[in-house]
C-alpha positions, 0 to 999 in steps of 0.5 A: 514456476514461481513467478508464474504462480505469483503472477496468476495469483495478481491476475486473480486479485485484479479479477476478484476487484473487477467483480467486486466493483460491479456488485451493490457492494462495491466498495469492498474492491478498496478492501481487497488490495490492502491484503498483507500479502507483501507485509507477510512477506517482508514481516517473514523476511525480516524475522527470519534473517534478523532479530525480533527487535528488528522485526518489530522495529520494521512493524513500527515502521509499517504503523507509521507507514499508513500516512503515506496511504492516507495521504494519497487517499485523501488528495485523490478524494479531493482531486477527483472533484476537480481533475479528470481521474488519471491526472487525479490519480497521479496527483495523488500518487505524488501526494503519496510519494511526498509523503512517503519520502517525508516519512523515510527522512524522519525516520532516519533522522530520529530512529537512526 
C-alpha cells in the first residue's frame, strides 16, 4: 500500500509541474522538485538510527551537495544554446554525476 501511495504522490508532483509549466508563472515548475521530501526522509533516517552528530554531519554534507545541483544547471543552461535538448539534458546529467563523484572523493578524502 505504501508504494501505491508514494507512487500517486510522484504522479501528483509530475501533474502539479505540467500545470505549473503552462501558467504565466511558469518557472515555478523548477521549484517544485527541490521538495526535501527525500531529505526529510534521509534526515529522519539518519537521526533516528544514529547520533545527532551523525545527523548533522549528513546535513553538511547535504550543503555541500548543492554543487552537483548547480553544476548541472549551469552546463544545461550552456548546452541548450547548442544541443537539441535530450542531448543537453544528458550532458549535464554527467556534468552532475562528475560533479557528484568529485564531491564524494573529497569528502572522504578530507572528512573520513
Amino acid at each position: 500500500m505504501g508504494l501505491v501511495i508514494k507512487a500517486l504522490i510522484g504522479a501528483l508532483v509530475v501533474i502539479l509541474i505540467g500545470v505549473l509549466s503552462k501558467t504565466r508563472n511558469y518557472y515555478i515548475a523548477g521549484l517544485v522538485p527541490l521538495f526535501p521530501t527525500f531529505a526529510l526522509i534521509a534526515h529522519y533516517i539518519v537521526g533516528t538510527e544514529r547520533s545527532i552528530e551523525a545527523l548533522r554531519t549528513t546535513i553538511v554534507f547535504g550543503l555541500w551537495a548543492v554543487i552537483p545541483y548547480m553544476v548541472y544547471l549551469i552546463s544545461l543552461y550552456f548546452f541548450i544554446g547548442s544541443m537539441k535538448l535530450p542531448y543537453a539534458l544528458l550532458c549535464a546529467v554527467v556534468c552532475w554525476s562528475l560533479a557528484g563523484w568529485l564531491l564524494i572523493s573529497l569528502w572522504t578524502r578530507f572528512h573520513a
